[in-house]
C-alpha positions as CSV (number, residue, x, y, z in Angstrom):
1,X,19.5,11.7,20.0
2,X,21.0,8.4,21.1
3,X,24.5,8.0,20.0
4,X,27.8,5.3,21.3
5,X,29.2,2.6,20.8
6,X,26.4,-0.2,21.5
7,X,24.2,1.4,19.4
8,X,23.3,-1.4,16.9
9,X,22.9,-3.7,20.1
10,X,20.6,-1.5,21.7
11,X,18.5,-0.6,18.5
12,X,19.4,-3.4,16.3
13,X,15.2,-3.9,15.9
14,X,15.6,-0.7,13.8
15,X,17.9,-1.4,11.6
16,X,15.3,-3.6,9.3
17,X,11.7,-3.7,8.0
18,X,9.3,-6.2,7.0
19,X,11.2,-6.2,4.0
20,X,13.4,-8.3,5.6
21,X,16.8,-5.9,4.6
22,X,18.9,-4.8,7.2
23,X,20.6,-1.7,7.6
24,X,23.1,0.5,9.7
25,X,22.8,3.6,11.3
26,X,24.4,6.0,13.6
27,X,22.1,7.4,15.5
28,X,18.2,7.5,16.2
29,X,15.2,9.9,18.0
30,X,12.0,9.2,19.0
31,X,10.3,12.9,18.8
32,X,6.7,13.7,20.1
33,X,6.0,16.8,18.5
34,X,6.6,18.0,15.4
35,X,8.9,21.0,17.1
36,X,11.1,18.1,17.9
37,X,11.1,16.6,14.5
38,X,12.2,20.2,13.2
39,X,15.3,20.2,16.1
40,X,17.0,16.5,14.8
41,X,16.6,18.0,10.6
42,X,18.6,21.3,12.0
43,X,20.8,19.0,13.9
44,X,21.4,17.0,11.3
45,X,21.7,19.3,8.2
46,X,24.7,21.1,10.8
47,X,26.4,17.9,10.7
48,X,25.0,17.0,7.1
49,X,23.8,13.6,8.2
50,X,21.5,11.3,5.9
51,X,18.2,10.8,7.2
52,X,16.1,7.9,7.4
53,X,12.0,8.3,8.7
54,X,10.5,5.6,10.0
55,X,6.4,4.7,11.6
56,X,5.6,1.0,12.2
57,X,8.3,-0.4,9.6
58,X,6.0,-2.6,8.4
59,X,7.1,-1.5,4.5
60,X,7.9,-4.2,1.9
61,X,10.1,-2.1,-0.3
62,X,12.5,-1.4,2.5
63,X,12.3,2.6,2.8
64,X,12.1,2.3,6.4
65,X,15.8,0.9,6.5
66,X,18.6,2.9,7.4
67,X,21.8,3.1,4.8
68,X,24.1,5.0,8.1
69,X,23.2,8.0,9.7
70,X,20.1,9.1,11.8
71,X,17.0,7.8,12.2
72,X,13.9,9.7,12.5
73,X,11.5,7.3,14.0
74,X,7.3,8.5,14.5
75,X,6.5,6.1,16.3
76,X,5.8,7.8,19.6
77,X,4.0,10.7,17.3
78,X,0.6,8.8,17.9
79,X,-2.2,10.6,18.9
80,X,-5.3,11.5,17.2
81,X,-5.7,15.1,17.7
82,X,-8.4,16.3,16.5
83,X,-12.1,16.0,14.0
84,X,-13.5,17.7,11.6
85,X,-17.3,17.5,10.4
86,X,-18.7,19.0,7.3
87,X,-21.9,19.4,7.5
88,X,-23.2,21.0,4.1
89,X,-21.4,17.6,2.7
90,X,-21.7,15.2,5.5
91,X,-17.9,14.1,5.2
92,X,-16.4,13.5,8.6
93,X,-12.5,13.9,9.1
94,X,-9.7,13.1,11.4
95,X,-6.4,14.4,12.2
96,X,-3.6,12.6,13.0
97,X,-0.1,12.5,13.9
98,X,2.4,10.0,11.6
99,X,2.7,7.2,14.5
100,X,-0.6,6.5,14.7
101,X,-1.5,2.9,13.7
102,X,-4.6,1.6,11.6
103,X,-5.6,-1.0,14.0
104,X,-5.1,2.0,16.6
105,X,-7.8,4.6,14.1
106,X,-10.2,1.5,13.7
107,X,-10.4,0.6,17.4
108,X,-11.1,4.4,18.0
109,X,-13.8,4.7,15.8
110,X,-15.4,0.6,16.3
111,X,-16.1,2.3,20.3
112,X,-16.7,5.6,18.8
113,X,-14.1,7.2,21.9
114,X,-11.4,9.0,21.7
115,X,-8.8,10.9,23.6
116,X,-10.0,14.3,23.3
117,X,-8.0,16.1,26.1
118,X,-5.8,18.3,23.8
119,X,-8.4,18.7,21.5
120,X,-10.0,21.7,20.4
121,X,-13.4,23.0,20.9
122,X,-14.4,22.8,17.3
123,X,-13.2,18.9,17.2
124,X,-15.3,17.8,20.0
125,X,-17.7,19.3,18.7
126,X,-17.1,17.3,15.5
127,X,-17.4,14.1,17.5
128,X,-21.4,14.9,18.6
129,X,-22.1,14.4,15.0
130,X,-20.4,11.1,14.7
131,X,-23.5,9.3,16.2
132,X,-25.5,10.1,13.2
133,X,-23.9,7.3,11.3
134,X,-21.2,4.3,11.3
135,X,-17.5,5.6,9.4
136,X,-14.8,3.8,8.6
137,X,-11.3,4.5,7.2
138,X,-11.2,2.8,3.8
139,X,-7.5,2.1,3.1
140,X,-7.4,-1.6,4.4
141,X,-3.5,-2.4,3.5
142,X,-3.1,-6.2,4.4
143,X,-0.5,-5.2,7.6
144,X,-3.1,-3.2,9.8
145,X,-0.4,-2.3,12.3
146,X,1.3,-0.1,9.7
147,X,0.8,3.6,10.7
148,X,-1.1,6.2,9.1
149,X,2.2,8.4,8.2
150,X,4.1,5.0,6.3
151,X,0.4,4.9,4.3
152,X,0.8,8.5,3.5
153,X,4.1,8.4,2.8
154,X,3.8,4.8,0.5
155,X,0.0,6.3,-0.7
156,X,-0.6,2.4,0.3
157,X,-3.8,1.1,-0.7
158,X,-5.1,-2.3,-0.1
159,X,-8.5,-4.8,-1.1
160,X,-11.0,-1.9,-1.2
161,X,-9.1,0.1,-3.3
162,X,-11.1,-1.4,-6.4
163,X,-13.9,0.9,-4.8
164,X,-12.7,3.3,-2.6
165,X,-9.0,4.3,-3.7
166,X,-5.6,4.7,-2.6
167,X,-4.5,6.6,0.6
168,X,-3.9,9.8,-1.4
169,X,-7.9,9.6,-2.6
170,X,-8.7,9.8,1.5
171,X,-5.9,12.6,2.4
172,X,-7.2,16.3,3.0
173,X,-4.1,18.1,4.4
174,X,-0.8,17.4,5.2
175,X,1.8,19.6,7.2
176,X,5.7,18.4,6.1
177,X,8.5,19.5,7.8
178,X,11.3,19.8,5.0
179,X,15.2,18.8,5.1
180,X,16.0,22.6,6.6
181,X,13.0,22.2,9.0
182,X,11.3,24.5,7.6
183,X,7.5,23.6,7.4
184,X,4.7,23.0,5.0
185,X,1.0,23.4,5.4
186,X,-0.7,21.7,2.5
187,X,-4.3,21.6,1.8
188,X,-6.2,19.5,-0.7
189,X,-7.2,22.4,-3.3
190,X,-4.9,25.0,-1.8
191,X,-2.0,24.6,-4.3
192,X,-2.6,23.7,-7.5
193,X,-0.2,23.4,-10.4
194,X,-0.7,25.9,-13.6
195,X,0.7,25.6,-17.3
196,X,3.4,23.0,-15.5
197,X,4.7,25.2,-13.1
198,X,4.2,25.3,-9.3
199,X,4.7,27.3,-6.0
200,X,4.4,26.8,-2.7
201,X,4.9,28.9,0.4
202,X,6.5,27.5,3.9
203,X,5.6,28.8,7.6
204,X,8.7,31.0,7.4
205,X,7.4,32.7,4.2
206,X,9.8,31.4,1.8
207,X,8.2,30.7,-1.7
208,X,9.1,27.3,-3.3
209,X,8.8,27.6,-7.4
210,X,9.3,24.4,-9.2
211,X,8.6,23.1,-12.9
212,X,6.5,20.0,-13.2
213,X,8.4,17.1,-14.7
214,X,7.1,16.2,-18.2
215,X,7.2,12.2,-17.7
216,X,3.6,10.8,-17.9
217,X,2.4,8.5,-15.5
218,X,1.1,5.1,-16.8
219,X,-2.7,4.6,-17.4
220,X,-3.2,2.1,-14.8
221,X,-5.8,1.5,-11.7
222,X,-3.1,1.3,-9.2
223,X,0.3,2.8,-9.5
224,X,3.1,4.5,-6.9
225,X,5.7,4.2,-9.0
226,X,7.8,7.2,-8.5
227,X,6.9,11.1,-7.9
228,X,2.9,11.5,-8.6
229,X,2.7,14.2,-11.9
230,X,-0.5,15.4,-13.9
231,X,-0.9,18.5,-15.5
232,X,-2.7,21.6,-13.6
233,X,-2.1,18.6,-10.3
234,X,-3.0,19.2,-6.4
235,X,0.4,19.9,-5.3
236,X,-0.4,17.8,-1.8
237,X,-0.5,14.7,-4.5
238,X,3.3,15.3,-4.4
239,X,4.2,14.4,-0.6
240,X,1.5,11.6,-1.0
241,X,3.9,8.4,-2.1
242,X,7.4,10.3,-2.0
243,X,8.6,7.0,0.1
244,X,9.9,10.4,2.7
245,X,12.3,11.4,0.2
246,X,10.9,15.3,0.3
247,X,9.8,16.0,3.5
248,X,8.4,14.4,7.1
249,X,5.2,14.1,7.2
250,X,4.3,15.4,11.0
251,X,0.2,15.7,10.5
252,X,-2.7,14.5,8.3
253,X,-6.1,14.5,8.2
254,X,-7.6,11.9,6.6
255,X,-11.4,11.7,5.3
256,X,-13.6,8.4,6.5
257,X,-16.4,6.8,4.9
258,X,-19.5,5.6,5.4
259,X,-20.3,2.1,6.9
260,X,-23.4,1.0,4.0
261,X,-26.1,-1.3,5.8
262,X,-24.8,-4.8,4.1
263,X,-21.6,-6.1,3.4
264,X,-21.0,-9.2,1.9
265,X,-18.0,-11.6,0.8
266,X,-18.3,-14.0,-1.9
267,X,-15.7,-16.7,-2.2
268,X,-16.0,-18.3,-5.8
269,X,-13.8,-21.5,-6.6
270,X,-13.4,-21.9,-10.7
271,X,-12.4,-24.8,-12.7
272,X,-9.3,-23.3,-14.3
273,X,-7.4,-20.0,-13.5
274,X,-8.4,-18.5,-17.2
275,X,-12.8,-19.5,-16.4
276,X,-11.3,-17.1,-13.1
277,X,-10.2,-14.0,-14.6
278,X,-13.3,-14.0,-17.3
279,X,-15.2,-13.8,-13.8
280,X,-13.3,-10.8,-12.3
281,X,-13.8,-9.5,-15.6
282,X,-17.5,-10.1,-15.2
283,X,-17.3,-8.8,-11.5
284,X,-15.7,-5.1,-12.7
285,X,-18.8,-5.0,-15.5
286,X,-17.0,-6.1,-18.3
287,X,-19.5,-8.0,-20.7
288,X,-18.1,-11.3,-21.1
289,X,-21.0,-13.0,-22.7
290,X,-23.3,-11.4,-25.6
291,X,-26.6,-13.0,-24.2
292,X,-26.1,-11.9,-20.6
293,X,-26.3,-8.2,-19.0
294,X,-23.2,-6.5,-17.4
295,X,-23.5,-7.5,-13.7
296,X,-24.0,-4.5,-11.2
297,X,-22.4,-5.9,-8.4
298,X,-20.5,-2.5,-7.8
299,X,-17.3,-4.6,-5.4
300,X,-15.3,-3.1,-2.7
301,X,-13.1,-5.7,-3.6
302,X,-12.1,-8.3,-6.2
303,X,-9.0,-11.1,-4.9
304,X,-7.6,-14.0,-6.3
305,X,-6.2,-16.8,-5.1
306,X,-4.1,-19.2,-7.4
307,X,-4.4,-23.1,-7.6
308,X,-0.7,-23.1,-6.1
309,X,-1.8,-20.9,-3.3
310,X,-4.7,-22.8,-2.7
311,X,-2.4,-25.5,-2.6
312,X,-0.5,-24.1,-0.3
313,X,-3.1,-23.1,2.2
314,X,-4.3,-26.5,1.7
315,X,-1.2,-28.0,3.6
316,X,-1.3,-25.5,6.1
317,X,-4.8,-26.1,7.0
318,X,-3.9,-30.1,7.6
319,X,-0.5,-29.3,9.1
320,X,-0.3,-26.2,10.9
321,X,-3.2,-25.5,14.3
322,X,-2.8,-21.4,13.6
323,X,-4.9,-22.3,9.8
324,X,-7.2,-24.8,11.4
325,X,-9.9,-22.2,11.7
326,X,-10.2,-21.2,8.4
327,X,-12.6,-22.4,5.4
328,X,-11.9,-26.2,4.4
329,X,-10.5,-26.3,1.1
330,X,-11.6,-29.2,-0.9
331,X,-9.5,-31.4,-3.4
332,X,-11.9,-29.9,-6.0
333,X,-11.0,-26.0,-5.5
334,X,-8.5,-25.3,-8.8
335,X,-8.4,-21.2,-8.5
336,X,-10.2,-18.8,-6.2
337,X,-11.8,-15.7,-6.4
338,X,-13.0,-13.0,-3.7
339,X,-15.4,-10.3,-3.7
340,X,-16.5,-8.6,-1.2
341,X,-20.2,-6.0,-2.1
342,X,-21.3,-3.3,0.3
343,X,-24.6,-1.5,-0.3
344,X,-27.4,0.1,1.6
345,X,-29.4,-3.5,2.3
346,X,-29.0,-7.0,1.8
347,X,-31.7,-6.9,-0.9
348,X,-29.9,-4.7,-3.3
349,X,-26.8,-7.1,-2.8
350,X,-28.8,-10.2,-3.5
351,X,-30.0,-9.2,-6.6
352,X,-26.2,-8.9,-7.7
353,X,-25.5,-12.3,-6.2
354,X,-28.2,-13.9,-8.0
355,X,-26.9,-13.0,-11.3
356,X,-23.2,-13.7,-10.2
357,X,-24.3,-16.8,-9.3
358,X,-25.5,-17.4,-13.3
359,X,-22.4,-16.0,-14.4
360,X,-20.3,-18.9,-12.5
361,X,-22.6,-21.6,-13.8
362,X,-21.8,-20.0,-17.7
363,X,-18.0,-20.3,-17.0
364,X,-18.7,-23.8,-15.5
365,X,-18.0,-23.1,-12.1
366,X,-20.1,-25.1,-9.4
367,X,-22.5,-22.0,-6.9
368,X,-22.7,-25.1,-4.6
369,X,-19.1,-24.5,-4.2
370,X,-19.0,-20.7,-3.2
371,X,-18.9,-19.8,0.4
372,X,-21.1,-16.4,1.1
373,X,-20.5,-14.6,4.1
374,X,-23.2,-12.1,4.9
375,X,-23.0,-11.3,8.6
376,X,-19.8,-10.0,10.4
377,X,-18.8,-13.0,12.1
378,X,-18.9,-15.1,8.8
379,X,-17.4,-12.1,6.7
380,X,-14.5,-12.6,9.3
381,X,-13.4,-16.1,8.5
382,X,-13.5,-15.3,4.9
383,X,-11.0,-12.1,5.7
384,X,-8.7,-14.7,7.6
385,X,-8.9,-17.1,4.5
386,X,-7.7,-14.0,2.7
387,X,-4.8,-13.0,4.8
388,X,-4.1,-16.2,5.6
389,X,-1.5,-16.5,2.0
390,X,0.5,-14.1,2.9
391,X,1.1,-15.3,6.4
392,X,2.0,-18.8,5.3
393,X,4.6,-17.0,2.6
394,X,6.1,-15.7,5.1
395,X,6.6,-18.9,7.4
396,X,8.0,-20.7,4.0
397,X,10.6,-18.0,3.7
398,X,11.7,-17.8,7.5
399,X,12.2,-21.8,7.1
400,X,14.3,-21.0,4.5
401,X,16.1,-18.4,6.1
402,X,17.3,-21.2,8.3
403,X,19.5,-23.0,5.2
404,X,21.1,-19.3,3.6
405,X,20.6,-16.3,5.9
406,X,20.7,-14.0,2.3
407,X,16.8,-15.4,1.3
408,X,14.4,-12.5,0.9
409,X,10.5,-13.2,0.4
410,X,10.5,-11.8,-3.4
411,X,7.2,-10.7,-4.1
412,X,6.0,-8.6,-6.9
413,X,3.9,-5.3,-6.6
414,X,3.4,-4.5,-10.1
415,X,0.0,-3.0,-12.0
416,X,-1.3,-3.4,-15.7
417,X,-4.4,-2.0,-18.0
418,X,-7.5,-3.8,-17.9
419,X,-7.0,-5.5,-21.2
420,X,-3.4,-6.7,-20.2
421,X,-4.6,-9.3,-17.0
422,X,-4.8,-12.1,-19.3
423,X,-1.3,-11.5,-21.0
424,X,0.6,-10.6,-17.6
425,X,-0.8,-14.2,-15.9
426,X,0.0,-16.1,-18.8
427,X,3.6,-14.4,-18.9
428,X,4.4,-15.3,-15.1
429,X,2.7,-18.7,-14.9
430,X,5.0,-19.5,-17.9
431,X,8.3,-17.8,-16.8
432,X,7.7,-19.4,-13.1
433,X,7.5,-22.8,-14.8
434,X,10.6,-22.5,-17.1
435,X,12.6,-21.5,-14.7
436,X,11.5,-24.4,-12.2
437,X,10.6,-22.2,-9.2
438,X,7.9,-22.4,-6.4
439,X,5.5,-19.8,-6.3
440,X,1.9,-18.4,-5.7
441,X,0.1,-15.4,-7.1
442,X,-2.6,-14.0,-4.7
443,X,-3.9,-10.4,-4.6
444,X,-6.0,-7.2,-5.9
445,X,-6.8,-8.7,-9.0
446,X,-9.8,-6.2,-9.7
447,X,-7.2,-3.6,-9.8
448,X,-4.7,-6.0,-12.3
449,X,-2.8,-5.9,-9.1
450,X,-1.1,-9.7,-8.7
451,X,1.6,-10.6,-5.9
452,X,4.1,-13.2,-7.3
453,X,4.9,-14.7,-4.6
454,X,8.2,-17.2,-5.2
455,X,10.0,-18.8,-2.4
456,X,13.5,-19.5,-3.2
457,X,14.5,-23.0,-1.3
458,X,18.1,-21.8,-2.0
459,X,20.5,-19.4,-3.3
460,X,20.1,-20.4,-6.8
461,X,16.6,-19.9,-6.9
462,X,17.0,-16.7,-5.1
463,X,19.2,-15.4,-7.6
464,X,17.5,-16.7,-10.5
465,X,13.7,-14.8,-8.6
466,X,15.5,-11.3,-8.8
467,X,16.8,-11.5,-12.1
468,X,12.9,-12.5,-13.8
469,X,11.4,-9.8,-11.2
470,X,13.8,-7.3,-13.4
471,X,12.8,-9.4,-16.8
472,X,8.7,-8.7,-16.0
473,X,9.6,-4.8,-14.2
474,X,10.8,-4.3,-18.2
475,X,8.0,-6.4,-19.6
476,X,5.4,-4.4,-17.9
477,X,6.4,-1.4,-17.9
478,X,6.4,-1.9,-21.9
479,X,2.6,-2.8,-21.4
480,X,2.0,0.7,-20.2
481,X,2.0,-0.4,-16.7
482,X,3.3,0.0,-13.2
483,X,6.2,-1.6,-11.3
484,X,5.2,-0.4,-7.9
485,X,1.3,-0.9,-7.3
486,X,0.9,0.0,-3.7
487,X,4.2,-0.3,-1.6
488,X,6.3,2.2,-3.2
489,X,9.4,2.5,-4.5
490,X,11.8,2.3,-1.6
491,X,14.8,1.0,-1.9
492,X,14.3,-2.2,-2.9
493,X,12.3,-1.4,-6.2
494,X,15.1,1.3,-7.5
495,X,16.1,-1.0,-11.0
496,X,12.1,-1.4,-11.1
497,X,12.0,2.0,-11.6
498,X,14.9,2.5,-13.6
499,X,13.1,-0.3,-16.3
500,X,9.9,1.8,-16.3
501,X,10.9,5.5,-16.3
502,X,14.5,7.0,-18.7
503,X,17.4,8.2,-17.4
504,X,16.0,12.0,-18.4
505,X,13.0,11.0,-16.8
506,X,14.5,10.1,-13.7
507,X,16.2,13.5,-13.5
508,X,13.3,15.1,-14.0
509,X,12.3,13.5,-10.5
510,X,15.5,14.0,-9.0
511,X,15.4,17.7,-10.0
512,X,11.9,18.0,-7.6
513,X,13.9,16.4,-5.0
514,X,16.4,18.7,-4.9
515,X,14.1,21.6,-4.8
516,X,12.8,20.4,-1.4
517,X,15.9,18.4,-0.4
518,X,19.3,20.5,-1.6
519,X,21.6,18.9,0.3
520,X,20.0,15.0,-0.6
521,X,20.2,13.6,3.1
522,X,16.4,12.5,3.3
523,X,15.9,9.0,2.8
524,X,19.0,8.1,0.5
525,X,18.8,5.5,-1.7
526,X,15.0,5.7,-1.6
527,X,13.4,5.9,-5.3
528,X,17.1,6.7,-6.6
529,X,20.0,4.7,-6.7
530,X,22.4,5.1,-3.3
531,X,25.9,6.6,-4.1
532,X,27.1,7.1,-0.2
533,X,29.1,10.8,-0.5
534,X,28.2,11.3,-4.0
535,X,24.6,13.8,-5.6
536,X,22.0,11.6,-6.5
């Protein structure tokens, strides 16, 4: 552990997250094994020191920021140590340490190579039957330099979620090392939950027995809001999203897909934001119009892109050389929509794009105006257009940093039902406009999963942002939906949660907490309210 006097000097870059929040610590360790995480818990339950885990820190809901005492940081937990191939049901698997980044798990399997050294026999074995096809791993979160342990621990999720899930739907086993560092080996179908109870056994041989909260999770696509609970549940769902609040995750193996023959992206530019969402609706198989068939387009993804960010990207591309490369957007394009269609051959997916293509024309959209990417190099530009909002955000809100240090990005990460899309736009294109604030909605709109966007230009605005962020948390929660979609709780969402779950509720998740975490020093102030000194 690194403890004195200089120490927010020296490890000041630790202190904050992509949220932008800033933090304070005492101390922090950079542990390589999982023996070593299980020293600095002993350590510090002795000294009954708080507890903050950290990978890449590239979390928006600021669980990776420190409120005082130690840091565990994974980052230097990054190995890939080992495969696993099934071969009566031709899934292919990987295990990983926390640390390990996506851009590090993509490169590894683009080249097919890995650092097998420490593996053993039965992985590299694994590996021979890689060849026999192209895998991926599916969870495409927009930061691809966030670790593999932050997705586990945030059950992050991403554009292909529409098709392929959240992180948990990819996660086959997990080993935790709880507060006492004691340890946890977890596999998917291993322990499951009966008539609402639960029990679990550690390495040492002590059985955990718990009761399953009664609180019902909302019926929604995408959701991390708070502890995952479902009757007769896979008690691995539990660690999966906890923002590190029960346990550090020191392993996982993760399950990868298979790469289809064809993948294409469709870029669609509609007349009017409402002609938009009728054509997500039609994308996801809803039947929009009685004369036409549901389209069997079967997406990975569905994205949207609102006139304002269009605007936005718009300015960029005229003003800033680091947008010059992507997609020209004319003064035509009003609102944007992206989907992206894998399948085994590019005959299959013209057949859907045909008919999507008559869709647009019903809703008055123009198919001259829709780019179609259907090679890799092409797909790529139309990904760059797609990350390209968030990017340009994020410039808007270090400008404004500049004028009032306190500015925040304030971005929503909330979820609704299907039949509640409509009725959440129309509620945040009208509050953004009564309250005279600047802001663009982008994101997973296949899921119902928008980010609002709004950049404050001063403290006012700012102030005015957090208070409707806690107006809509109530709003849709009331709609049966989520207030965390993929980031997790953290700390920053806290009165989210507090609008969608009751106090009784609540306890019933602070009561699993405390089974795994007596003494309440792992990740304070993450999914509960902080009290410093004081039981959660």
């Amino acid at each position: 552990m690194e403890n004195n006097n200089t120490f927010a000097e020296m490890y000041s870059e630790y202190l904050r997250d992509e949220s932008r929040q800033t933090g304070t610590a005492q101390s922090i360790s950079f542990p390589k094994t999982e023996e070593e995480i299980i020293h600095s818990l002993k350590e510090c339950a002795y000294k009954n020191m708080e507890i903050t885990t950290q990978g890449a820190r590239t979390g928006l809901a600021a669980s990776a920021v420190p409120f005082g005492g130690h840091i565990i940081n994974l980052s230097k937990m990054n190995k890939v140590t080992g495969a696993r191939y099934d071969h009566e049901n031709d899934r292919f698997f990987l295990r990983v340490q926390p640390g390990v980044l996506l851009t590090e798990v993509r490169k590894y399997l683009a080249n097919k190579s890995f650092v097998t050294m420490d593996w053993d026999e039965q992985s590299r074995e694994a590996l021979n039957n890689m060849e026999k096809n192209q895998w991926f791993y599916s969870t495409d979160p927009t930061e691809i330099s966030a670790s593999i342990g932050g997705m586990a621990a945030c059950n992050a999720s991403g554009a292909k979620s529409f098709r392929y899930g959240s992180t948990r739907d990819h996660v086959e086993s997990l080993r935790v090392v709880l507060a006492d560092g004691d340890v946890l080996s977890l596999k998917r179908g291993q322990y499951m939950a009966r008539d609402g109870h639960f029990q679990l056994v550690t390495k040492s041989g002590r059985t955990i027995k718990g009761e399953l909260p009664k609180y019902k999770m909302p019926h929604v696509r995408k959701n991390t809001s708070g502890y995952y609970n479902k009757p007769d549940m896979d008690m691995i769902d539990l660690f999966i999203g906890s923002d590190g609040t029960l346990g550090i995750i020191s392993e996982i193996e993760i399950e990868l897909n298979k790469k289809q023959g064809a993948n294409w992206g469709v870029t669609v530019f509609m007349p009017d934001e409402d002609k938009a969402l009728d054509l997500v609706r039609a994308a996801r198989g809803e039947k929009i119009f009685e004369d036409m068939k549901t389209l069997s387009l079967k997406p990975s993804a569905i994205e949207f892109f609102s006139h304002n960010a269009l605007e936005m990207l718009k300015v960029q591309q005229k003003t800033n050389p680091a947008f010059a490369a992507i997609q020209e957007i004319k003064d035509g394009y009003h609102t944007a929509v992206y989907i992206e269609i894998e399948s085994d051959s590019d005959d299959e997916i013209w057949s859907g794009i045909d008919s999507l293509g008559t869709c647009i024309e019903k809703l008055g959209g123009d198919e001259d105006a829709t780019w179609v990417a259907n090679n890799e190099t092409s797909l790529e530009k139309l990904h760059s257009f797609r990350h390209a909002c968030p990017e340009c955000v994020n410039m808007q809100i270090d400008i404004a940093k500049k004028t009032d240090s306190r500015i925040t990005k304030l971005g929503t990460d909330m979820s609704v039902p299907d039949d509640k899309l409509k009725e959440v736009m129309k509620m945040y294109n009208e509050d953004i406009q009564k309250n005279n604030l600047h802001a663009v909605i982008f994101g997973h709109v296949g899921n119902n999963h928008l980010h609002v966007n709004t950049i404050p230009r001063n403290m006012e605005e700012y102030k005015k942002g957090k208070e409707l962020y806690l107006t809509w948390a109530e709003k849709i929660a009331a709609m049966g939906g989520a207030v965390s979609a993929e980031h997790g709780v953290g700390k920053l969402k806290v009165p989210f949660l507090q609008k969608m779950y009751s106090y009784d509720e609540l306890d019933e998740m602070r009561s699993i907490k405390k089974l795994f975490d007596p003494d309440q020093l792992l990740n304070r102030g993450a999914v509960f309210p902080y009290e410093k000194g004081e039981d959660i």
